[in-house]
N, C-alpha and C positions, 0 to 999 in steps of 0.2 A: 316460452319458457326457456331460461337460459342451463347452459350444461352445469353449474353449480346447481341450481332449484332442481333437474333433474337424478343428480347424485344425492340430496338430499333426502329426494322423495323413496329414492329408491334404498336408500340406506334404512328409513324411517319406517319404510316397510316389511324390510329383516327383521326389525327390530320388534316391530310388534307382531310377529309371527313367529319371535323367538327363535328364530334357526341363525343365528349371527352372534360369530363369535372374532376376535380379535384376528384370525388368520384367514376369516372368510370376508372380513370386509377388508383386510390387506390383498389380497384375491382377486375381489369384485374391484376393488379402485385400481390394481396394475391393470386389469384388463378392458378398463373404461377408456384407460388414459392412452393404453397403446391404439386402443380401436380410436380413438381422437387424431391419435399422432401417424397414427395410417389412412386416416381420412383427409387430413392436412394435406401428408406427402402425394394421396395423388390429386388431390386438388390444382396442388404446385405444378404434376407434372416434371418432377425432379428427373435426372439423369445420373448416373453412376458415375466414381471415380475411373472406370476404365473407358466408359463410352465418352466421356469428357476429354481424356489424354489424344485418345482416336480423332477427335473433331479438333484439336487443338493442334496436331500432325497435319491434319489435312489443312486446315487454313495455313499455317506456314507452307506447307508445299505451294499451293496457291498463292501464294503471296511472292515465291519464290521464281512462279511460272509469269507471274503479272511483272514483274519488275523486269526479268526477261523479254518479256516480248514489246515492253515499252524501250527498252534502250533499242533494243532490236530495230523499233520502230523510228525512232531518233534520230538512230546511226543512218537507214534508207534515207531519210530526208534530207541529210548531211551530204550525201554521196550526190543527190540527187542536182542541189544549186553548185 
């Protein structure tokens, strides 16, 4: 059963139970969709805009060290013939 036929079902069943009104079933669908959309995100395994910036600092610094130590490395062979 896909998540449409289960918001159906579940709407269909307010309905014939009489307790569903136009603010309860605005309610019940933000609180389906968020539970979806937080199901999603840790599915993904998302990361935050600040742990992003962090890891994006450190590869540059890394990349800064690596460039370094290959000329570094360059320059020893140069001296060396």
């Amino acid at each position: 059963m896909n998540n449409s036929q289960k918001i159906i079902k579940m709407i269909s069943g307010f309905i014939e139970a009489g307790i569903l009104t136009s603010q309860d079933l605005k309610k019940e669908l933000l609180t389906s969709m968020k539970f979806n959309r937080e199901n999603l995100a840790s599915k993904l395994d998302l990361v935050t805009k600040e742990e992003l910036v962090v890891l994006k600092k450190l590869i540059e610094k890394q990349q800064k060290e690596i460039s370094f130590l290959k000329k570094k490395k360059k320059s020893k062979k140069a001296k060396r013939f």
